[in-house]
C-alpha positions, 0 to 999 in steps of 0.5 A: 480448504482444498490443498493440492497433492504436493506438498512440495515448495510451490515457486510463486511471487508475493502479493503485497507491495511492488518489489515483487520479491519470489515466495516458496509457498509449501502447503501443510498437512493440515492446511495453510501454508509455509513460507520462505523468501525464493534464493533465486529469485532476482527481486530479493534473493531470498529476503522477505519483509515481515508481511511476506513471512506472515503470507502463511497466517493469511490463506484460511477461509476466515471471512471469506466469501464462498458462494456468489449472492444476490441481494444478500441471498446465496445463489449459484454461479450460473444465476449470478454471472445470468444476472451481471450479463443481462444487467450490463447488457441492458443498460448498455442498450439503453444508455450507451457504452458509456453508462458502464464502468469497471473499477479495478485493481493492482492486485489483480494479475496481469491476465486478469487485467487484460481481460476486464480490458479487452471485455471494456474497450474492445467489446462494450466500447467504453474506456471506462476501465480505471484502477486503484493503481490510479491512486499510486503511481498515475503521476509516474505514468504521466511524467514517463509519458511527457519526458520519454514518450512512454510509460517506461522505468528506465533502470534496474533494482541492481541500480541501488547497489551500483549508485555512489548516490540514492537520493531517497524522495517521499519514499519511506523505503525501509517501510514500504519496501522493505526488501530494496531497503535491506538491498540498499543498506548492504550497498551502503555498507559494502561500497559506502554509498550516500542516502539522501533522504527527502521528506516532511517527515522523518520516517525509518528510513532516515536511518540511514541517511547521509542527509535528511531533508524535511523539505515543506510539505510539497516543496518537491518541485522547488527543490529539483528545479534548484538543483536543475539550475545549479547543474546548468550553471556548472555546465553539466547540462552542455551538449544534452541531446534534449526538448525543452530545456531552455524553457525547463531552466527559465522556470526553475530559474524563477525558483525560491529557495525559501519555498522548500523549508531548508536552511541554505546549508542542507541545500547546498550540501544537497546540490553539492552530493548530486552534482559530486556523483554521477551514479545518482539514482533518484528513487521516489514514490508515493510522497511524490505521486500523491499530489495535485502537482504530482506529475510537475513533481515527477518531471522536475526529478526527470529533468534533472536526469535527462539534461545531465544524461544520467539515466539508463546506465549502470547507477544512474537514473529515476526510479518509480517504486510502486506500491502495488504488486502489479501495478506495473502488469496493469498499465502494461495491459492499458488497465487505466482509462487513459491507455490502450494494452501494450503501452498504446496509445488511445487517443492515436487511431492507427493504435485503436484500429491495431487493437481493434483488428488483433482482437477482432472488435466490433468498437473501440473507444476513441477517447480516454475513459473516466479516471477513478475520482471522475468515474466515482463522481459520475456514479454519483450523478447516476451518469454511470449506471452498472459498475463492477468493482473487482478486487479492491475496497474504494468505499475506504480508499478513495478520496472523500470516501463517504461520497464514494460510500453514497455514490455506490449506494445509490447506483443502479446495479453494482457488482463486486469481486472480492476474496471477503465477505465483509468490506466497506464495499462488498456491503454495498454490492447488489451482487457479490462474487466469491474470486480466488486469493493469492496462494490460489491464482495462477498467472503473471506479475510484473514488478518496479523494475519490469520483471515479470514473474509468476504467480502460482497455485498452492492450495485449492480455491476456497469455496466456491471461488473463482479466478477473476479472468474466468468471472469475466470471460464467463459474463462476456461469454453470456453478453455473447463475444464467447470466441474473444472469451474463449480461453481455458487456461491463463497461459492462452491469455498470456500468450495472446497478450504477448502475441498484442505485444509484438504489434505494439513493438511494431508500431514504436511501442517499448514493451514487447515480449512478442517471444513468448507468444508461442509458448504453451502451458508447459512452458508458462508453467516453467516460466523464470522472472524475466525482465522486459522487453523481451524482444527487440535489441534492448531485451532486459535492459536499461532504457534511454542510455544512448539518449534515444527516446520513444518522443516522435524527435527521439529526444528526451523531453524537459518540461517547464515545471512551475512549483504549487505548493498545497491547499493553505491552512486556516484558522479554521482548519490549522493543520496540513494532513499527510496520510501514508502506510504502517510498517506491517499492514497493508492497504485496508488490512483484510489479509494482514489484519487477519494475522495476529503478529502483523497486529502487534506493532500498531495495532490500531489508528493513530495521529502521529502529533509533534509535542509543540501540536500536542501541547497546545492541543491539550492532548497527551501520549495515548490519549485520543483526538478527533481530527475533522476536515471538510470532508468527514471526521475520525477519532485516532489514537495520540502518538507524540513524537518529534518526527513530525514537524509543527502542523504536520501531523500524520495518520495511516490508512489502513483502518476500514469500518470493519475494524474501527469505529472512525480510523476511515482516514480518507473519509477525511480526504479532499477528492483534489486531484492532479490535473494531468495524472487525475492523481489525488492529492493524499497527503495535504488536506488542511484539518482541525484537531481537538481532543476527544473527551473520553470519560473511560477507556478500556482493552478487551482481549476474548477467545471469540468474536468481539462486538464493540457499539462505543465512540471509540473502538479498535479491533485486531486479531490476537493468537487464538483471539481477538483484541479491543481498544475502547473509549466513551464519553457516556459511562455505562450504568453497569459495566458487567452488563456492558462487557456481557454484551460487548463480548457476548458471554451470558456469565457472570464474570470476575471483578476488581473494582478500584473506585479511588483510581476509576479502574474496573477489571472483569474476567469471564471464565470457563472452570480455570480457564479464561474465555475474555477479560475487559479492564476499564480505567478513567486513563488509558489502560496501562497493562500488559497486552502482549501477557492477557493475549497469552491468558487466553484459553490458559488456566486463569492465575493470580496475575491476570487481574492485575494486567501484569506478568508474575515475578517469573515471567517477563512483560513482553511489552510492544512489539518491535520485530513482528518477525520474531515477536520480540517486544521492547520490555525484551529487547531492553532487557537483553541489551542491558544485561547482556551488554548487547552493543550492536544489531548483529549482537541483538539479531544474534541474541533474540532474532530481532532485526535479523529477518526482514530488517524492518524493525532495525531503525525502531532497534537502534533508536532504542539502543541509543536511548538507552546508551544516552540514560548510561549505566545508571538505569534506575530512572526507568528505562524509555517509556514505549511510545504507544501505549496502546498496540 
């Protein structure tokens, strides 16, 4: 890998979710990088999540793709951006503009963005431009536009700090945005503000909560329209400036309180905290988006707002989080189908010709393109015939995923940009183009708040990689626009959209940072986060305070909100599915899949079961159950807990075919969509569960790649290896062949055999040295995973065979704080002994919980169960809850 000179702090913004927090990226002498949160950043002030501290372990040239190739051959850049231009442009010729289609991403960054904009409607002509962002907040983006007029976060991070009330909805924060989370706990405990959290399931983020709410899965709506009623009836809403509220008041007015699933004690509690604070944030996210009533949802939490006039000043407002790092860049450069750049409209021809002429097009489309669920169903029907896929993995991603797998199979010609080599998707690619990761692109991002910061180079691209503007400038060049597409630095493309920006501004449009049109590259290079707009009286602040909006009356617009609740279960199909995120991972885990301690919390699939579902299931902790829905199936590990209710089970979605043998969770997925957003509905797929009937399990750990073929299996990285989780319903005729080919090593290895209890333990090794090992049982395996991962490449002892530590070493048991590597045997340990009584004395003592702060929750669940067995611990202590991490 190719490093810069400098080994200085490079000033850069992390790439994982929408918070957008700032990163000192130092490179290293012999490579990679160090990594620290960026003191002056206004995002976070120096802190980072877990994900962001491990950046470092994630920049190697591991998986990735190098060279372009066609057709599984390497080949050089020329004749593959040769073969993409012709490709498209012939199919262009023959079928029309709109027989091509570009499927992007909020990882690209912001110049990247305009520029597979720019290239789709200004020049090809089609508006078939759609992002995974579709997948994320598109419901937000609908919802903004029918109450503002436009697709505007009206407040500000410092909002949580400022706010006597957070109600927290569908948004495990302490998980998903880890970095607000530590900013609202301080508020909370500085200044004793209320957290109301809202969610069918109790997540860690109900650590925190005054109130927790385990409202009926999509009940949303109901609940907003309750308390949209109760504030009417208390004259909160007298004399609001506002559209549409009598018609708005008549539909929550029919309302049922039964519908949310809450006793009427909570309700009123509920109603009687928002309506007692006036600085009230609402902050909502993808338990909201995620649903086919999505936007209905997203407005019946802004009517609230509106009629009542708090939003748009200090501590007061409805707050979309994103769940991406620059899915707020992407709808600022009209990235989804339904949007032109700059926050115009397309469907508003004085708009289209204004982009048209700016960027002196020869066509503009006159009508929205295809939104993601639509595009994949059209590529499908082979109406779509040439698609570029940039910077994301919807063969895993997408609703009915093993649809969207057939539909890219079977298209004409399909090009992907991507940093690996191997994905769901990139297997599927005619052409494949190796594109710069983070740590190596260089330009903008724009976070929830509407803080703009830059992403910046530390280390050389890898390969034969390239930025993906410079990929796409260079195919537009080729098709023959090469003066539209004729920039040489990311700064001439900011600066050009900033320039666009200006127009929009005086055309009504609310994003406008037309001051940064002239700034040269030492200038962008030197830029500070800033928020926008950043012209214009408003610049870097709230919106909507003064009660004037960017509606043709000026007004704020309240929407008649009739609550659907989701598809009904069935005999058939008993349980309601709710699919979301894990604490450390991150969407399908090909960066932090590649780091071993973002491994070591959950380390592979699993259904989240509430113990009534369990026991009648027949499953038990660990076992495995296999999850079918009219879609797909998938096999997941059992986690029994109380923090799902009846019916409601949940799984994560970061699992692709890369690393599991059927974890692909939106395999299971129904393409259901918002009828105004074209949002999928992720979260509420009716299911059937049943166990898997394993007649063996196993763990492997190995020095070198492992090559798993069994019904079950679960990979993830170890330091200085790899790990398996396996099972079967066939038992193999001799398992030291099996584990030879599984691990492929042609030596024969070590074994301990207990017939009476079914338990087979083999080692492989070199001298004393241990290469892999593999241990089998008719049970889930029960040993030490955390004490074989260190076995490995160490001279073998007396201990490895039995899957334990010896008496002087402890069991680090799962981990709980990735920051630290401390596991629960640990923590357990330290707080019994040394008497620990609160978080600061367990972060002083072992540094857990003292980094990112994500693993708190999981900390003081312990600390409480262990206070609740008392002094005489002779029982044992709590068991870990998933056996196998």
């Amino acid at each position: 890998m190719n490093m810069h000179a400098t080994t200085r702090p490079v000033r850069t913004t992390c790439p994982y979710c929408g918070v957008g927090c700032g990163v000192l990226a130092t490179p290293l002498p012999g490579g990679g990088l160090a990594i620290t949160g960026d003191l002056d950043h206004p995002a976070n002030f120096g802190r980072l999540c877990v994900k962001g501290t491990a950046l470092g372990d994630t920049v190697g040239p591991n998986g990735r793709l190098l060279v372009p190739r066609i057709d599984g051959r390497d080949t050089s850049w020329g004749e593959a951006l040769d073969l993409v231009a012709n490709r498209f442009s012939e199919t262009i010729d023959r079928h029309g503009p709109d027989s091509v289609a570009f499927y992007v991403s909020g990882q690209l960054l912001t110049e990247d963005y305009y520029v597979a904009n720019k290239l789709m409607k200004g020049f090809i002509g089609s508006a078939n431009i759609d992002t995974n962002s579709r997948l994320c907040m598109a419901s937000s983006v609908a919802g903004h536009r029918r109450a503002f007029g436009s697709d505007t976060v009206p407040g500000l991070y410092e909002d949580l700090e400022q706010a006597d009330c957070v109600m927290l909805v569908g948004s495990n924060l302490a998980w998903c945005h880890p970095v607000l989370f530590q900013r609202l706990t301080a508020a909370r405990e500085s200044r004793g503000t209320k957290v109301v959290v809202i969610d069918p399931r109790r997540t860690a983020t109900c650590d925190i909560a005054d109130l927790y709410l385990p409202i009926a899965p999509g009940a949303d709506a109901a609940l907003f329209n309750l308390l949209l009623s109760e504030v009417h009836r208390r004259g909160m809403t007298a004399g609001a400036p506002v559209e549409g509220l009598e018609d708005a008041l008549a539909a929550a007015q029919r309302g049922n309180p039964a519908i949310t699933g809450l006793p009427p004690d909570d309700l009123a509690r509920f109603i009687e905290i928002w309506c007692a604070n006036e600085r009230v944030v609402t902050v909502y996210s993808q338990g909201i988006n995620q649903s086919d009533s999505g936007t209905d949802k997203v407005n019946a939490i802004l009517n609230c707002h509106i009629a009542t006039g708090r939003i748009g000043r200090p501590g007061m407002g409805p707050f979309s989080v994103t769940g991406q790092p620059n899915a707020m860049g992407g709808r600022e450069v009209g990235g989804l189908a339904n949007m032109l750049a700059c926050h115009l409209d397309i469907d508003n021809p004085v708009h289209r010709e204004a982009v048209r002429q700016f960027w002196n097009a020869p066509r503009m489309p006159e009508a929205p393109g295809l939104k993601a669920l639509d595009m994949f169903r059209a590529v499908d029907e082979r109406r779509i015939k040439a698609l570029w896929i940039i910077g994301t993995n919807p063969a895993m991603s997408m609703p009915d995923a093993n649809r969207v797998c057939r539909a890219i199979a079977g298209c004409d010609f399909v090009v992907v940009s991507d940093i690996m080599a191997q994905t769901d998707t990139t297997r599927l690619a005619d052409v494949l183009l190796p594109a710069t990761g983070w740590g190596e692109k260089n330009g903008t991002v724009t976070n929830s708040e509407r803080r703009i910061s830059r992403q910046r180079p530390a280390l050389g691209p890898v390969g034969q990689a390239r930025d993906d503007w410079r990929i796409m400038a260079e195919v537009a060049q080729r098709m023959g626009w090469a003066d539209a597409f004729a920039w040489t630095h990311p700064s001439q493309i900011f600066a050009e959209h900033a320039a666009l920006s200006g127009i929009a501004g005086r055309l009504g449009s609310d994003f406008d940072i037309s001051d940064c049109a002239g700034w040269d590259r030492s200038q962008y290079d030197a830029m500070e986060p800033f928020l926008w707009p950043r012209a214009g009286a408003r610049q870097g602040g709230r919106f909507f305070g003064d009660n004037s909006y960017h509606t043709p009356s000026g007004r704020g617009r309240m929407v008649q909100v009739t609550p659907r609740l989701p598809p009904a279960t069935t005999p058939s199909a008993a349980f309601c599915l709710n699919t979301g995120r894990v604490r450390d991972q991150w969407h399908s885990m090909t960066r932090t899949g590649t780091s071993p301690r973002l491994s070591r919390h959950l380390a592979e699939p699993f259904l989240e079961l509430n113990p009534c579902d369990a026991e009648s299931l027949g499953v038990s902790p660990a076992s495995l159950a296999r999850v079918t829905t009219a879609r797909g199936e998938a096999i997941l590990r059992v986690l029994v807990t109380d923090r799902v209710a009846p019916g409601q089970p949940f799984a994560p979605i970061h699992w692709s075919d890369q690393t599991a043998s059927a974890g692909r969770v939106n395999a299971l997925t129904a393409p259901l969509v918002d009828p105004v957003s074209g949002q999928p509905a992720l979260k509420s797929t009716p299911a059937s569960i049943a166990p898997f009937a394993a007649r063996w399990y196993a763990y492997a750990a190995s020095s070198r790649p492992i090559r798993p073929d069994s019904e079950y299996w679960a990979l993830a990285a170890l330091p200085g290896g790899y790990q398996a989780e396996l099972a079967g319903s066939v038992v193999p005729a001799d398992w030291t062949v099996a584990a030879q080919r599984l691990l492929d090593l042609d030596i024969q290895p070590m074994v301990v055999r207990d017939d009476r209890r079914g338990v087979i333990r083999l080692a492989f090794t070199q001298g004393s040295q241990l290469l892999a090992a593999l241990f089998v049982s008719e049970e889930p395996v029960a040993l030490s995973r955390s004490h074989l991962a260190a076995a490995l490449s160490q001279d073998v002892d007396g201990t490895l065979l039995a899957g334990l530590p010896g008496p002087d070493r402890q069991d680090e048991g799962a981990t709980v704080c990735a920051c630290a590597g401390v596991g629960i045997n640990r923590l357990i340990t330290a707080i019994t002994e040394q008497g620990l009584l609160s978080l600061d004395d367990v972060g002083r003592a072992l540094g857990a919980g003292a980094n990112c702060g994500s693993c708190r929750p999981e900390i003081k669940a312990l600390m409480l169960r262990l206070k609740a067995l008392g002094p005489d611990l002779r029982a044992g202590p709590p068991r870990q809850e998933v056996r196998a991490r």
